[in-house]
PDBQT receptor file of N, H, CA, C and O in Angstrom, charges set to zero:
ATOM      1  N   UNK A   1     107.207  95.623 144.450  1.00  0.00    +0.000 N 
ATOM      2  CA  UNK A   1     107.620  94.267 144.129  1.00  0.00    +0.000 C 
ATOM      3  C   UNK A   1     107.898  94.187 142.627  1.00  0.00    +0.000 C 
ATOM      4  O   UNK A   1     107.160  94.737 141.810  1.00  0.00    +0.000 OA
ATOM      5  N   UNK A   2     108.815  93.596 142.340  1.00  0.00    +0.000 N 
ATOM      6  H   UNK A   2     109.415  93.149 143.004  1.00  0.00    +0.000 HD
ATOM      7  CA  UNK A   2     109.518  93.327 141.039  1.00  0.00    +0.000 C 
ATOM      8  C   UNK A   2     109.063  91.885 140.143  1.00  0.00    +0.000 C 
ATOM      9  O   UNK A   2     109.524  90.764 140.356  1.00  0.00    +0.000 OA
ATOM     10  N   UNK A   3     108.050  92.242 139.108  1.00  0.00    +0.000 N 
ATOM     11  H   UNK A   3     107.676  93.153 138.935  1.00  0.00    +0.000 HD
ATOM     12  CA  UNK A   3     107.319  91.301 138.168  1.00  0.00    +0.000 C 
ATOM     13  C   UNK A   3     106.864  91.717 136.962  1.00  0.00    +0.000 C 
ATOM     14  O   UNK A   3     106.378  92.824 136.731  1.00  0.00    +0.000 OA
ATOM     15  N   UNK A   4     107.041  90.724 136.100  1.00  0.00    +0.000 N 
ATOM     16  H   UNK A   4     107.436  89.824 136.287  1.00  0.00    +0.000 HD
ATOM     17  CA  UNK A   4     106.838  91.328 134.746  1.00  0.00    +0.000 C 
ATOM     18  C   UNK A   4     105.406  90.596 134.390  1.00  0.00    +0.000 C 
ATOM     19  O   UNK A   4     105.206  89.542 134.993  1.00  0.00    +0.000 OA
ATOM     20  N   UNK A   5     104.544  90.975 133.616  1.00  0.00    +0.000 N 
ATOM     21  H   UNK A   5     104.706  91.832 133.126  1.00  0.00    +0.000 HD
ATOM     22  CA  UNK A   5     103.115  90.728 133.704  1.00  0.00    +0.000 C 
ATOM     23  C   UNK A   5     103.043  90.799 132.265  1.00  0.00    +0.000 C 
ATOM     24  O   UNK A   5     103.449  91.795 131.666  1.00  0.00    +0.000 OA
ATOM     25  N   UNK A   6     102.500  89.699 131.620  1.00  0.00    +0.000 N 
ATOM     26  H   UNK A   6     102.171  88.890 132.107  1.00  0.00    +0.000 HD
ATOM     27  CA  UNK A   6     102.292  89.634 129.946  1.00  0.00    +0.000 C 
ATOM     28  C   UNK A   6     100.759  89.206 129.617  1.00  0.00    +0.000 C 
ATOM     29  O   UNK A   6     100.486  88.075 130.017  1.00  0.00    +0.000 OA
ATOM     30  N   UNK A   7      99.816  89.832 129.028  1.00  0.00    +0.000 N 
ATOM     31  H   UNK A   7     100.038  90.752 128.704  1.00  0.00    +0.000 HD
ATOM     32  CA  UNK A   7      98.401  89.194 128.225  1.00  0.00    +0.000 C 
ATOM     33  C   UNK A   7      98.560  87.810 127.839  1.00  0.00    +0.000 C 
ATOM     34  O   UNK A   7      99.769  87.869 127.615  1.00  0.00    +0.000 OA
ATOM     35  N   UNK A   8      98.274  86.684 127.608  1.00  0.00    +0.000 N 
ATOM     36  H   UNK A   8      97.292  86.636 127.790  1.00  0.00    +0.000 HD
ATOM     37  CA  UNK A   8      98.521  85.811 126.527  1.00  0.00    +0.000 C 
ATOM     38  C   UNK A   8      97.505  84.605 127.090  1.00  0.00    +0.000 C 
ATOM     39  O   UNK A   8      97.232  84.266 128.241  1.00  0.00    +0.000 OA
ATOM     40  N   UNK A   9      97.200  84.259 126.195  1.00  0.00    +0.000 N 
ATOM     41  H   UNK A   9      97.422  84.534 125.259  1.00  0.00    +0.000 HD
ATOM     42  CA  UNK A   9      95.890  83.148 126.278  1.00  0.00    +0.000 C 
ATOM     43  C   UNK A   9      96.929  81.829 126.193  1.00  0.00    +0.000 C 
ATOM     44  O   UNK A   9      96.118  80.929 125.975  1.00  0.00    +0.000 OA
ATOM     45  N   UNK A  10      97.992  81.314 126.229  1.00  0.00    +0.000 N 
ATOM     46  H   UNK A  10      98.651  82.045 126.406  1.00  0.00    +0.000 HD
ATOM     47  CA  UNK A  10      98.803  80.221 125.954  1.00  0.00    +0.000 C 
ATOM     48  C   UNK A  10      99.063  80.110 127.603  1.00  0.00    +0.000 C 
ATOM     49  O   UNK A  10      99.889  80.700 128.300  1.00  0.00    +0.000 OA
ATOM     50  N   UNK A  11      97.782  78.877 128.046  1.00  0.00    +0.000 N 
ATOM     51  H   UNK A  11      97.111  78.398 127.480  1.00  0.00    +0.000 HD
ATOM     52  CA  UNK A  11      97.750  78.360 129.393  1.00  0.00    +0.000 C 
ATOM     53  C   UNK A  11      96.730  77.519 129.203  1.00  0.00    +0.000 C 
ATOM     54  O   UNK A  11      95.892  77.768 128.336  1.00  0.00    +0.000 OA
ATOM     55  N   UNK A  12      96.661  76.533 129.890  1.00  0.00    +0.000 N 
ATOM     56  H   UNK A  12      97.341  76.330 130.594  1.00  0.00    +0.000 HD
ATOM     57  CA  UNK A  12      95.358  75.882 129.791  1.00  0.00    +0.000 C 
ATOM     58  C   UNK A  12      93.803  76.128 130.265  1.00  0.00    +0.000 C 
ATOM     59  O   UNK A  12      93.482  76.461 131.406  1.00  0.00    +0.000 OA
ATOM     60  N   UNK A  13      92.878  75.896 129.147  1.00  0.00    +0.000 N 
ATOM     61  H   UNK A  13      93.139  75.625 128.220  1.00  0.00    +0.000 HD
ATOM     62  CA  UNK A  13      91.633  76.664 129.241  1.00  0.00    +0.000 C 
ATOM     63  C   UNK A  13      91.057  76.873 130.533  1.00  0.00    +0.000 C 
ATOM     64  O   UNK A  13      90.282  77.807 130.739  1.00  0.00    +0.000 OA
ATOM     65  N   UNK A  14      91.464  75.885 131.593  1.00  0.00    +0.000 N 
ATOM     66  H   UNK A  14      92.094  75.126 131.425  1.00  0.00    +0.000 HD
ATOM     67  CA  UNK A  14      91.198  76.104 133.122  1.00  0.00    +0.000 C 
ATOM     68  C   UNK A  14      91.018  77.181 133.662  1.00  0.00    +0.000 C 
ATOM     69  O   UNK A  14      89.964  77.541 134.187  1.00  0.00    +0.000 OA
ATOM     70  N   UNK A  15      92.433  78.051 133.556  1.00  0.00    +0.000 N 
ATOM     71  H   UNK A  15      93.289  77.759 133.129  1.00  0.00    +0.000 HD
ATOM     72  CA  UNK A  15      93.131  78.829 134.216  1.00  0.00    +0.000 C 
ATOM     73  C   UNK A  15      92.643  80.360 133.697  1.00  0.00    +0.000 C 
ATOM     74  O   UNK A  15      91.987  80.601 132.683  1.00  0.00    +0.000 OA
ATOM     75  N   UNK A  16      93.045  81.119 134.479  1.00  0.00    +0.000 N 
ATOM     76  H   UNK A  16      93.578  80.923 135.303  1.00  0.00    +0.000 HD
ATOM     77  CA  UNK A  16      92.746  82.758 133.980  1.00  0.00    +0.000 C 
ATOM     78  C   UNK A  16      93.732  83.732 134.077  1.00  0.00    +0.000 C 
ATOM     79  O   UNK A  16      93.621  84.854 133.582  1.00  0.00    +0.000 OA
ATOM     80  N   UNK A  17      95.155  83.142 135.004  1.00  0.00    +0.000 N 
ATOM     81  H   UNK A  17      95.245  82.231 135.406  1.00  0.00    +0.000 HD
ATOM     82  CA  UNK A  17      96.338  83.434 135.281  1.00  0.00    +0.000 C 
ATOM     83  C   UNK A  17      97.272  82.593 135.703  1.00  0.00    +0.000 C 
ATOM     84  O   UNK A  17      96.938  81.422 135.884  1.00  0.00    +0.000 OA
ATOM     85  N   UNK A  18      98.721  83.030 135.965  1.00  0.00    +0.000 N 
ATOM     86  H   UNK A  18      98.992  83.981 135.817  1.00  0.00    +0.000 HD
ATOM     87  CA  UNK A  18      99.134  82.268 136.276  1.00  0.00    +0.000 C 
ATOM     88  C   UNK A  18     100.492  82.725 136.961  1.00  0.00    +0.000 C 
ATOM     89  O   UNK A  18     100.564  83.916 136.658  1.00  0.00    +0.000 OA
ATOM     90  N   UNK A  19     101.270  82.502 137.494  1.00  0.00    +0.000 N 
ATOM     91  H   UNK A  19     101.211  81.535 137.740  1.00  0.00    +0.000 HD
ATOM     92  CA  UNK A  19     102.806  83.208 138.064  1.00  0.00    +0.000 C 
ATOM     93  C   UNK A  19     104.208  81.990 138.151  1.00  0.00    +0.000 C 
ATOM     94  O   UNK A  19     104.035  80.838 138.548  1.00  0.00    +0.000 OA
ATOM     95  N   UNK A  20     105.450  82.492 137.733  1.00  0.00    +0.000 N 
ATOM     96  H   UNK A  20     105.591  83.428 137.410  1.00  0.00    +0.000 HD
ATOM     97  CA  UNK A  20     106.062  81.162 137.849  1.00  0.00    +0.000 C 
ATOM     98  C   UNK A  20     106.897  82.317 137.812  1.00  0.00    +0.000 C 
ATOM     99  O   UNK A  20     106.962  83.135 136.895  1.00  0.00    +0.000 OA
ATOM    100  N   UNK A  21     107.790  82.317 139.330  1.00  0.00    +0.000 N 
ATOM    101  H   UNK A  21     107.737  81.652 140.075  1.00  0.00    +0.000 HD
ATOM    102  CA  UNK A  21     108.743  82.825 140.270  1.00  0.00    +0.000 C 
ATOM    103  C   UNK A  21     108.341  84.811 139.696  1.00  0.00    +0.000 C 
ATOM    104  O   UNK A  21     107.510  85.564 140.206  1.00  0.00    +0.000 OA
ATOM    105  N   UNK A  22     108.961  84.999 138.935  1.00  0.00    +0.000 N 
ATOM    106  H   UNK A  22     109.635  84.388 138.521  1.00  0.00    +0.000 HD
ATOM    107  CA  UNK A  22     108.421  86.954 138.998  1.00  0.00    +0.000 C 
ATOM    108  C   UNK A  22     107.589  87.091 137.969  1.00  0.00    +0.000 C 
ATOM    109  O   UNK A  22     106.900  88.107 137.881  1.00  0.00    +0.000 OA
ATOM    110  N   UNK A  23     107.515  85.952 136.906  1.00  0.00    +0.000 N 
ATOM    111  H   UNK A  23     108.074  85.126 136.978  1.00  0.00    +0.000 HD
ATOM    112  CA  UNK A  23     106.457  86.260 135.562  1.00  0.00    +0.000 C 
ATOM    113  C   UNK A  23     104.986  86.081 135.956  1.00  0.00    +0.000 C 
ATOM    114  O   UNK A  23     104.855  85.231 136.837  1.00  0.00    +0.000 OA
ATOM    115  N   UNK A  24     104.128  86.507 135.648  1.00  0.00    +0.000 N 
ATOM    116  H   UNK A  24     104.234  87.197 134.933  1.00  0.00    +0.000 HD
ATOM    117  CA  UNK A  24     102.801  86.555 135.754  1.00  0.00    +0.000 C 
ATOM    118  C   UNK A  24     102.337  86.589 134.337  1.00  0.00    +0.000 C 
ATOM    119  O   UNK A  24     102.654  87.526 133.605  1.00  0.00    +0.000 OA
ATOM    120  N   UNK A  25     101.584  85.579 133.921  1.00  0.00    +0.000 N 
ATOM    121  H   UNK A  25     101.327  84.817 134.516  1.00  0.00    +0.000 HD
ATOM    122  CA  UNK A  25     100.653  85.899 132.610  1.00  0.00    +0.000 C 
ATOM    123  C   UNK A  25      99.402  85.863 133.060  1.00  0.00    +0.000 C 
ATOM    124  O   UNK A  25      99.304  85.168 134.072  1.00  0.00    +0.000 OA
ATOM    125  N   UNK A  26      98.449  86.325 132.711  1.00  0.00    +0.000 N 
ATOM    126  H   UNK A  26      98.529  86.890 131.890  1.00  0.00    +0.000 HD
ATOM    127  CA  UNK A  26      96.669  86.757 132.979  1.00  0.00    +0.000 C 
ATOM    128  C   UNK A  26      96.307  87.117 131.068  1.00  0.00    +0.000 C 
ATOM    129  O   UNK A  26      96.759  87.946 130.279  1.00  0.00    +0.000 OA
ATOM    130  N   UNK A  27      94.938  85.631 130.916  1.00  0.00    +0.000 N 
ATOM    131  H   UNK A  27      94.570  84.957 131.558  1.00  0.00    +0.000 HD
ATOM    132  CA  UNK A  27      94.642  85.965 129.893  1.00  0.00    +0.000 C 
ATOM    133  C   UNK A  27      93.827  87.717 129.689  1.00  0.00    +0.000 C 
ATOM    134  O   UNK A  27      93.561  88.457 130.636  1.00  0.00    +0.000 OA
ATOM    135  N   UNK A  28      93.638  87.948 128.600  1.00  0.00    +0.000 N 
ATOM    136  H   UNK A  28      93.854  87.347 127.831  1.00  0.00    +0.000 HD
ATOM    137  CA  UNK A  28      93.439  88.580 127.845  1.00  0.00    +0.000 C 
ATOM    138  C   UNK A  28      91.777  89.345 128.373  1.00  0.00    +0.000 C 
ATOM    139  O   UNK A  28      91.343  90.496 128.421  1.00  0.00    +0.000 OA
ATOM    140  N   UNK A  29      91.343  88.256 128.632  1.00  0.00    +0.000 N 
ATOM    141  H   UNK A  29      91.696  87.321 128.593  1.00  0.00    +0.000 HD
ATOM    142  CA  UNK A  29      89.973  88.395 128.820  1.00  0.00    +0.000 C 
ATOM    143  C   UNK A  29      89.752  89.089 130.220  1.00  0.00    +0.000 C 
ATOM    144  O   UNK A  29      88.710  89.727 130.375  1.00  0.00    +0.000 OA
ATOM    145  N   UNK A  30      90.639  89.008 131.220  1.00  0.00    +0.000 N 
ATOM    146  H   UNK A  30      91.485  88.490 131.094  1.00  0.00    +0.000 HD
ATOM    147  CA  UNK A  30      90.869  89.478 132.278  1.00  0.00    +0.000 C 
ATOM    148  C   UNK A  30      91.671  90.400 132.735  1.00  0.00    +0.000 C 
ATOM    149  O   UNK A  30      92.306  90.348 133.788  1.00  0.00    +0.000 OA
ATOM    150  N   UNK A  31      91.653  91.491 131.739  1.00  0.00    +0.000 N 
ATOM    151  H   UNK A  31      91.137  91.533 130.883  1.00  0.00    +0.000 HD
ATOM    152  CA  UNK A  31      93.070  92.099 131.675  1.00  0.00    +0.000 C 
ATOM    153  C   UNK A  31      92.218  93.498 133.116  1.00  0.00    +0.000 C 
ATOM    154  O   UNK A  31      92.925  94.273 133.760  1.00  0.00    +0.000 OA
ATOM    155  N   UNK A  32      90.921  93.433 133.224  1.00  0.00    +0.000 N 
ATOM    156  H   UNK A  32      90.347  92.803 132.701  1.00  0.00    +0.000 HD
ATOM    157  CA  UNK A  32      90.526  94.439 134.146  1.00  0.00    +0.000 C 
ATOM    158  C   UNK A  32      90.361  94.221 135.380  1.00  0.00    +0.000 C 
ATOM    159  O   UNK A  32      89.982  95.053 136.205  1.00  0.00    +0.000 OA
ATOM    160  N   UNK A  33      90.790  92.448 135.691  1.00  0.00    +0.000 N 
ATOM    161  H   UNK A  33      91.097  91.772 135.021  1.00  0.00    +0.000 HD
ATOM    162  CA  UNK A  33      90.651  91.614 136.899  1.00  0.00    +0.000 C 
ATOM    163  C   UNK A  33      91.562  92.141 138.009  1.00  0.00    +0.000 C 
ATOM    164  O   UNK A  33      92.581  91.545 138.358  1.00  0.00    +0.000 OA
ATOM    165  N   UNK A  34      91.209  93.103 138.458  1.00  0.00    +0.000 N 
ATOM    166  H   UNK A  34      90.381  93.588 138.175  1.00  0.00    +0.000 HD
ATOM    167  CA  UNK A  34      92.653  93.756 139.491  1.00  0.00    +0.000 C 
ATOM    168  C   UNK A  34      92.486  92.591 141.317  1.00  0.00    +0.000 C 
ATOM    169  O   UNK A  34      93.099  92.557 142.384  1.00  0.00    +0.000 OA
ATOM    170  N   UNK A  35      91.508  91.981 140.811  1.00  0.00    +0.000 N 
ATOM    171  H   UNK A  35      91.010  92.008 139.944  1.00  0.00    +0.000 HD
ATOM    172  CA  UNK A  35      91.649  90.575 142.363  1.00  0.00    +0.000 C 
ATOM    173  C   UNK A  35      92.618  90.021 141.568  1.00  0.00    +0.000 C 
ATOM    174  O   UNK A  35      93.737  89.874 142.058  1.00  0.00    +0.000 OA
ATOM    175  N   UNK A  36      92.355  89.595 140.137  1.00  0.00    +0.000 N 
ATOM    176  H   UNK A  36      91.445  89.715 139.739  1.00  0.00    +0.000 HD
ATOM    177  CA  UNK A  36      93.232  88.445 139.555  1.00  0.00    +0.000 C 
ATOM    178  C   UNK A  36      94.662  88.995 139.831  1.00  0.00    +0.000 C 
ATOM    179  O   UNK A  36      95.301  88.415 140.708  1.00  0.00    +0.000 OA
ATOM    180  N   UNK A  37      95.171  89.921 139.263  1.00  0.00    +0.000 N 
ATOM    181  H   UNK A  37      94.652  90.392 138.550  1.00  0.00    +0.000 HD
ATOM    182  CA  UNK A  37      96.287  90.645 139.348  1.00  0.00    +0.000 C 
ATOM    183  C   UNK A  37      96.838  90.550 140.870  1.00  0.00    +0.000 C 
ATOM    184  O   UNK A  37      97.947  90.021 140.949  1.00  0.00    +0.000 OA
ATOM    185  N   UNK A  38      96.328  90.920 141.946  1.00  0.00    +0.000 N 
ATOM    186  H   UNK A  38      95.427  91.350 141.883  1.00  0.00    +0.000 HD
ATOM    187  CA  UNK A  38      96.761  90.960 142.694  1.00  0.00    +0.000 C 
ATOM    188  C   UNK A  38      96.849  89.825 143.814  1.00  0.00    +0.000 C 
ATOM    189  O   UNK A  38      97.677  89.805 144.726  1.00  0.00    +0.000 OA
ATOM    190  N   UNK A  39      95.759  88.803 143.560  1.00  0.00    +0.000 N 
ATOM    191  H   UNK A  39      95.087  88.819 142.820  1.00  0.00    +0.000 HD
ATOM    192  CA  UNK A  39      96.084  87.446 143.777  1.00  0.00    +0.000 C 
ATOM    193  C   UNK A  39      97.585  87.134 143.039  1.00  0.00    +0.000 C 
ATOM    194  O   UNK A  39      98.406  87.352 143.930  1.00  0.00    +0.000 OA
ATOM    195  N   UNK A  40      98.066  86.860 142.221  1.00  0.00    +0.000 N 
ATOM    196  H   UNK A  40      97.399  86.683 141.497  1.00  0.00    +0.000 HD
ATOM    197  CA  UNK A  40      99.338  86.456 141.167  1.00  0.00    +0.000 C 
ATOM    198  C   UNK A  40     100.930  87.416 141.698  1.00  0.00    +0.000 C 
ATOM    199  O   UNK A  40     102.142  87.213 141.763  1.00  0.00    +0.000 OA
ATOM    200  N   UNK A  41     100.023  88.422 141.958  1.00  0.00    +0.000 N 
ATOM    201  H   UNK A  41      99.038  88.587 141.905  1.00  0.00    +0.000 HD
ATOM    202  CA  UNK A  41     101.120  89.549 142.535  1.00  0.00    +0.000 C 
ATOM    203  C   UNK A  41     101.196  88.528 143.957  1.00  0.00    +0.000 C 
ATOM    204  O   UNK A  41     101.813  87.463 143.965  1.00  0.00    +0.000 OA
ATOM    205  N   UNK A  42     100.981  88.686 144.294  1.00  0.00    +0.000 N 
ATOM    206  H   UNK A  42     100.479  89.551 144.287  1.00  0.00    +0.000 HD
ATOM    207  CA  UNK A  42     100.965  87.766 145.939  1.00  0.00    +0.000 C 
ATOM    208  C   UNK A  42     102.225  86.698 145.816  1.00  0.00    +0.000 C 
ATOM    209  O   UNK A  42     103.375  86.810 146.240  1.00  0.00    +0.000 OA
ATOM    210  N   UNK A  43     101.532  85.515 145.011  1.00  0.00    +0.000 N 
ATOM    211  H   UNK A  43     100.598  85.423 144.667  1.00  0.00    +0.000 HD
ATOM    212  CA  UNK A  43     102.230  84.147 144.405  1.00  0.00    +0.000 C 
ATOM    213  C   UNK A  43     104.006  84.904 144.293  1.00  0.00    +0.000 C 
ATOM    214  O   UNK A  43     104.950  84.497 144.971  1.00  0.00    +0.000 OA
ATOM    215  N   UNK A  44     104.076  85.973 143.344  1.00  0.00    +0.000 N 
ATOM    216  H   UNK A  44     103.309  86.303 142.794  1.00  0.00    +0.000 HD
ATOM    217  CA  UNK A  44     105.814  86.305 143.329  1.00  0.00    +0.000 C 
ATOM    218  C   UNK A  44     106.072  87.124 144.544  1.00  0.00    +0.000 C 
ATOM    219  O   UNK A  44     107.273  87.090 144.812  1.00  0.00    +0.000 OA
ATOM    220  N   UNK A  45     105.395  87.835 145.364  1.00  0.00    +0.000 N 
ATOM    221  H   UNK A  45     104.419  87.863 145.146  1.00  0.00    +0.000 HD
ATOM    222  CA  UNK A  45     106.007  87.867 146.776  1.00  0.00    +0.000 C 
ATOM    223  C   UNK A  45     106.513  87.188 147.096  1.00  0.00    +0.000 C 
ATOM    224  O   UNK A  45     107.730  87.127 146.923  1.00  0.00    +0.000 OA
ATOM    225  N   UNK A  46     105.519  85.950 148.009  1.00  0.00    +0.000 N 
ATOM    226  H   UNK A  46     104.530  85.999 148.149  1.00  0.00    +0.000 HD
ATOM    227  CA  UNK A  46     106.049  84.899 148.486  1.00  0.00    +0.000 C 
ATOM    228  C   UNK A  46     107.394  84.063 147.816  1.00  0.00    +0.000 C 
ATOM    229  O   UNK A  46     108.219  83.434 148.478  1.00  0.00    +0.000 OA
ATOM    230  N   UNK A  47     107.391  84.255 146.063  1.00  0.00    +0.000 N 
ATOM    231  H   UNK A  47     106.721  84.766 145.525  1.00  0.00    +0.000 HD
ATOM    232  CA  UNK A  47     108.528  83.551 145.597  1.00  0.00    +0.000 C 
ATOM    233  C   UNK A  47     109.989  84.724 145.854  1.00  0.00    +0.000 C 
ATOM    234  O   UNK A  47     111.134  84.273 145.814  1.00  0.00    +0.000 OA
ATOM    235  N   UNK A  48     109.761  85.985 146.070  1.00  0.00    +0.000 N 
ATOM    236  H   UNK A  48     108.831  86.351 146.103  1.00  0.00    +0.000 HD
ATOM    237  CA  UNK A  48     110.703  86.658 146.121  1.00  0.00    +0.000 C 
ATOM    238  C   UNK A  48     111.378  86.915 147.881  1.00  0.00    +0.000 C 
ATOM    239  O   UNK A  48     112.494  87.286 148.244  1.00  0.00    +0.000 OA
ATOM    240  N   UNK A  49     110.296  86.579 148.577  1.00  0.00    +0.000 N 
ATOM    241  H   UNK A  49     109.389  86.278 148.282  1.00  0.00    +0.000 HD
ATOM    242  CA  UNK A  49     110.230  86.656 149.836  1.00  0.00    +0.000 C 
ATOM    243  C   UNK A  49     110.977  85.308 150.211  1.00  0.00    +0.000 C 
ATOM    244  O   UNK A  49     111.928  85.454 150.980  1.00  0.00    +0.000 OA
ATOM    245  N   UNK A  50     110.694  84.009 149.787  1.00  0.00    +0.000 N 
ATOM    246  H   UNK A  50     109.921  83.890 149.162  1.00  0.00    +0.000 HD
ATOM    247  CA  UNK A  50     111.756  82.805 150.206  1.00  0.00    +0.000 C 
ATOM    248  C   UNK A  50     112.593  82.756 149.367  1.00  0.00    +0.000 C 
ATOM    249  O   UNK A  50     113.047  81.612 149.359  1.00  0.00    +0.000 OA
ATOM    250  N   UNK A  51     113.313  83.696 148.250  1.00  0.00    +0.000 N 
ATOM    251  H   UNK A  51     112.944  84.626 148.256  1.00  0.00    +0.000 HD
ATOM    252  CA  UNK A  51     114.184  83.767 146.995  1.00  0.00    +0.000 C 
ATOM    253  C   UNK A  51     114.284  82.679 146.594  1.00  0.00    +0.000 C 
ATOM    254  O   UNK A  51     115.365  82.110 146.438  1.00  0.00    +0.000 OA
ATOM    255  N   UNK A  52     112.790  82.020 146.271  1.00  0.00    +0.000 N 
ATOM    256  H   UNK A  52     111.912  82.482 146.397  1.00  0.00    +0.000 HD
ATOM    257  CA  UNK A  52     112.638  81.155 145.239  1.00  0.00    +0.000 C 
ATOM    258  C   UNK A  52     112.740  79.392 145.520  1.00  0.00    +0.000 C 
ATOM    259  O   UNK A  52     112.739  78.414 144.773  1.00  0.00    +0.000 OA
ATOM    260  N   UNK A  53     112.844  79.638 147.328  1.00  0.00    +0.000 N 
ATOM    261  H   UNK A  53     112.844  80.433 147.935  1.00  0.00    +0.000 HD
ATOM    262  CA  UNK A  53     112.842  78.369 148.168  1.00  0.00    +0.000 C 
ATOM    263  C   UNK A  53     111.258  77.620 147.829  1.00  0.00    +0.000 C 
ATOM    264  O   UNK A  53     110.974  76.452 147.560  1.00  0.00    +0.000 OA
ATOM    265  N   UNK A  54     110.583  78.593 147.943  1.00  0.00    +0.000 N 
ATOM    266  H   UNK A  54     110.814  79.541 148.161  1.00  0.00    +0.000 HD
ATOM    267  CA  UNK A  54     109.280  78.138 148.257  1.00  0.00    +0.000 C 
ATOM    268  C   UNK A  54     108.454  77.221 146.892  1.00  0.00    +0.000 C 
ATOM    269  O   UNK A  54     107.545  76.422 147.119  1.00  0.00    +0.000 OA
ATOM    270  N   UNK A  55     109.017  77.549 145.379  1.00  0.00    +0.000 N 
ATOM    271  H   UNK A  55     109.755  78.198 145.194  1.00  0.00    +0.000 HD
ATOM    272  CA  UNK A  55     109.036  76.587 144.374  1.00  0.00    +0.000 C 
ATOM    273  C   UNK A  55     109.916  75.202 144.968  1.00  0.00    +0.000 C 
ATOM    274  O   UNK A  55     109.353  74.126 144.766  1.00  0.00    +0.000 OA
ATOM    275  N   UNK A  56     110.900  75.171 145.494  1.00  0.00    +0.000 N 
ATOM    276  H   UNK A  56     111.356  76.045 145.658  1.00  0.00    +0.000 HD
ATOM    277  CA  UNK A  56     111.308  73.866 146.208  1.00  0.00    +0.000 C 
ATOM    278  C   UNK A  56     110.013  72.936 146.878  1.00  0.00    +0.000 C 
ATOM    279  O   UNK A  56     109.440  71.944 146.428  1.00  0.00    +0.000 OA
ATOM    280  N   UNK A  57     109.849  73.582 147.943  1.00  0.00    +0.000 N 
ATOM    281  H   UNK A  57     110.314  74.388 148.309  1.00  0.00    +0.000 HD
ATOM    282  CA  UNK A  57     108.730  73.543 148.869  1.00  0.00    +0.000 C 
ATOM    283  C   UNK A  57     107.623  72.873 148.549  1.00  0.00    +0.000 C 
ATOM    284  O   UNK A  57     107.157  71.811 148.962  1.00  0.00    +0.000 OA
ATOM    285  N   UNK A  58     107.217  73.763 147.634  1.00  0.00    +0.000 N 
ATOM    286  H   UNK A  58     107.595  74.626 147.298  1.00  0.00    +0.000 HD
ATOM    287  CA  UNK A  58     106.017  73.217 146.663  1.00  0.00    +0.000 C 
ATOM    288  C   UNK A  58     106.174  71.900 146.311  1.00  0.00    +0.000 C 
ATOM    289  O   UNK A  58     105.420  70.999 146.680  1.00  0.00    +0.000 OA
ATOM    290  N   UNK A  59     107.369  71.734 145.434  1.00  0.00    +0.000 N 
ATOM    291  H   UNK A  59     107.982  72.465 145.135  1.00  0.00    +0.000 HD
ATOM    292  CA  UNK A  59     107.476  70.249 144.869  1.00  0.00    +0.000 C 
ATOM    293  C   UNK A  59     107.946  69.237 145.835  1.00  0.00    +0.000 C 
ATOM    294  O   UNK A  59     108.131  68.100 145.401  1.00  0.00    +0.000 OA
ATOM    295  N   UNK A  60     108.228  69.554 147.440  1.00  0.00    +0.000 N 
ATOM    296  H   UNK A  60     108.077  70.477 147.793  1.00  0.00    +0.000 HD
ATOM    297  CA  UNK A  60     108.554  68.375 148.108  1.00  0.00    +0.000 C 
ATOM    298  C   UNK A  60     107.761  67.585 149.153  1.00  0.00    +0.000 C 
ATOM    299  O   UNK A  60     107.658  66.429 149.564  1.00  0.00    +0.000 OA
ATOM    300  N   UNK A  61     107.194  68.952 149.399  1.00  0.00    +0.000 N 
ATOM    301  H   UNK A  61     107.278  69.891 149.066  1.00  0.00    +0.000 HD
ATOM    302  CA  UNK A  61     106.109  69.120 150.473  1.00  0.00    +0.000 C 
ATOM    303  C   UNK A  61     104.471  69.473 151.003  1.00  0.00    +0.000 C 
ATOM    304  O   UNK A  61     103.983  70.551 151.342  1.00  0.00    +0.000 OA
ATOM    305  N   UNK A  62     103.927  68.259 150.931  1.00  0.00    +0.000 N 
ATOM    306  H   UNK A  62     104.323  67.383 150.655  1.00  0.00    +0.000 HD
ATOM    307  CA  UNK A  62     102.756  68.370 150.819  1.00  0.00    +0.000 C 
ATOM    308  C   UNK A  62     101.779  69.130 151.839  1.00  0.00    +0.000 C 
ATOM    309  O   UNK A  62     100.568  69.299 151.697  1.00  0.00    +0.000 OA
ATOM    310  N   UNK A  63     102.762  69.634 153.121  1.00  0.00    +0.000 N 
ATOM    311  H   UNK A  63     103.746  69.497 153.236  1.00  0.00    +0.000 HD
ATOM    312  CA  UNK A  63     101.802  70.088 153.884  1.00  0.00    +0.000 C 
ATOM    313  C   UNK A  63     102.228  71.758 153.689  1.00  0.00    +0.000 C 
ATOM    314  O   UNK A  63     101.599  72.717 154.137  1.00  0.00    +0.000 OA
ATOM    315  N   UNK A  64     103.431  71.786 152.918  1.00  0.00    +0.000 N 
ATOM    316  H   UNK A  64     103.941  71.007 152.554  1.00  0.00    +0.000 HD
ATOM    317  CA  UNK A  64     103.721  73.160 152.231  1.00  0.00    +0.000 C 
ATOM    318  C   UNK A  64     102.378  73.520 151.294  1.00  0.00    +0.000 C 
ATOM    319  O   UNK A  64     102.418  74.750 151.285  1.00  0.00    +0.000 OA
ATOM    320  N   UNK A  65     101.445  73.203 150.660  1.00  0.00    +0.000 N 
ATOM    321  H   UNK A  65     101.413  72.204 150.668  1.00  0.00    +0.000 HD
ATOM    322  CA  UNK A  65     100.874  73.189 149.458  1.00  0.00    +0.000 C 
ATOM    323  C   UNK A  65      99.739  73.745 149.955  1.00  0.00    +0.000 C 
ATOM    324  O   UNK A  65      99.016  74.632 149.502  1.00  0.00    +0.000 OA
ATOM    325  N   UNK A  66      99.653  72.710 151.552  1.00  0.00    +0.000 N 
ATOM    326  H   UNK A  66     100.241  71.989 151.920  1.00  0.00    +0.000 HD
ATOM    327  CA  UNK A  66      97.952  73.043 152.173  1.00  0.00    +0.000 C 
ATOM    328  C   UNK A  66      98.247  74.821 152.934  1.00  0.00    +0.000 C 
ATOM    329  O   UNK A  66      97.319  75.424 153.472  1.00  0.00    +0.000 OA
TER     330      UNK A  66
């Protein structure tokens, strides 16, 4: 699967990763988190798997979400 994966703490303190369509960022602190990684890896499947329908989805559809 095709994704580019960057370190960077610029996300909100919540979070520990994150994916938006093939990018993946995972702070810093978690760079040995291979669940985290591969949870996020998942997220751009699915976005590469509906070529990017499923960000639609997301924002229209609430029983898409559950």
């Amino acid at each position: 699967m095709l994704y580019s994966l960057k370190y960077t703490d610029s996300m909100p303190d919540w979070k520990a990763g994150y994916s938006r369509a093939w990018f993946i960022g995972i702070r810093p602190a978690y760079k040995d988190d291979k669940g985290l990684l591969f949870h996020e890896i998942e997220h751009v499947c699915h976005w590469w798997y509906s070529l990017g329908f499923s960000s639609i989805l997301y924002l229209i559809s609430k029983r898409f979400r559950l």
